[in-house]
C-alpha positions in Angstrom: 198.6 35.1 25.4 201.7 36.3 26.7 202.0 35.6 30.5 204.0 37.6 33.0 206.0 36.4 35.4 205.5 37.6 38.7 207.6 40.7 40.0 210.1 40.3 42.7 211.8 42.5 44.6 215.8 43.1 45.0 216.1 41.7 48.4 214.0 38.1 47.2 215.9 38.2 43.9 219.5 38.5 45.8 217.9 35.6 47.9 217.0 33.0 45.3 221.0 34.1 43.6 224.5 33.7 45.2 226.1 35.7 42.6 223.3 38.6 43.3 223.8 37.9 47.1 226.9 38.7 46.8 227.4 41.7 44.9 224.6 43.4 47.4 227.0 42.5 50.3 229.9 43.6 48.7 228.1 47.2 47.9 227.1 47.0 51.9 230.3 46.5 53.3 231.4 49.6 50.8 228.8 52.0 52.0 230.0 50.9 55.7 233.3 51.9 55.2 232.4 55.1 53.3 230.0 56.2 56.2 232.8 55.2 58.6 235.2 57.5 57.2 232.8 60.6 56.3 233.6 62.5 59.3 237.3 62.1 59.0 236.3 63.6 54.9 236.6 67.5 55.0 232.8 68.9 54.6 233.3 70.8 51.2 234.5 67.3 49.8 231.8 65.0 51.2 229.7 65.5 48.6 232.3 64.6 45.6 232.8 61.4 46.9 231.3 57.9 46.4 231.7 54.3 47.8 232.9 52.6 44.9 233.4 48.5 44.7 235.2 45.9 47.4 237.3 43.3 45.8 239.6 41.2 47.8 240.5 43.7 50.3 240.7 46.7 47.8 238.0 49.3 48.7 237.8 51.9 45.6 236.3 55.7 46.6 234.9 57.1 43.6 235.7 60.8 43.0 234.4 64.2 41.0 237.7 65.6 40.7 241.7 65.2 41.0 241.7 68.1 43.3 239.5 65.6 46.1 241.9 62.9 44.9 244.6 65.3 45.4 243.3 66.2 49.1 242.3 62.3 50.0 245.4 60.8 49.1 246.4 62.6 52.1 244.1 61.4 54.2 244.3 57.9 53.4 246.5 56.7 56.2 244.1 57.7 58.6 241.3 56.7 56.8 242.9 52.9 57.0 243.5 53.0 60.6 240.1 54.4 61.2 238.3 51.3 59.5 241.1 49.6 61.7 239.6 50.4 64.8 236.2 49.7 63.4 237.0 46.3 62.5 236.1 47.4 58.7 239.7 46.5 57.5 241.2 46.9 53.9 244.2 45.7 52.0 244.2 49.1 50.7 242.2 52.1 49.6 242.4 53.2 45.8 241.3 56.7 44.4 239.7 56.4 40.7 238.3 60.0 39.7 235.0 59.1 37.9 234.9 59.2 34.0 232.1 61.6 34.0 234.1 64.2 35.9 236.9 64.2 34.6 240.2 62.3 32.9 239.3 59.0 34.7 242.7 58.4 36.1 243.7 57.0 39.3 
């Protein structure tokens, strides 16, 4: 008789593991910063960006297209001073265009 073990959800699974715990953190404190900087985003681009990972101060926006990556490299000083004066500080802000969308570079 095979027995099942019981089901858990994400939030008691991230819980009872550190390294679980702190990839869901990490993913937080993206989506923070991402809906910190949407307004500043023009409208017709919001939707082709993505928070994308946190590591060490590096804060990655996952985009559709080089033409977004084209327009938000632009914008990324005032993105970082935005997140400034939010207390949501980065190292830096990187622009990859997704692999689905596109050639993958950035």
């Amino acid at each position: 008789m095979n027995r099942r073990q019981p089901s858990v959800t994400l939030l008691q699974a991230s819980q009872n593991h550190a390294s679980l715990a702190k990839l869901m953190e990490l993913n937080r404190a993206s989506k923070m910063r991402l809906d910190a900087i949407t307004a500043l985003i023009p409208e017709t681009l919001r939707d082709q960006v993505t928070a994308g990972p946190l590591s060490e101060g590096v804060w990655c926006l996952l985009l559709s297209n080089t033409t977004t990556a084209a327009k938000l490299r632009q914008l990324l000083p005032a993105f970082e001073a935005h997140l400034r004066v939010h207390q949501l500080e980065v190292k830096s802000i990187r622009l990859k265009v997704s692999a689905a969308s596109g050639s993958g570079r950035y």
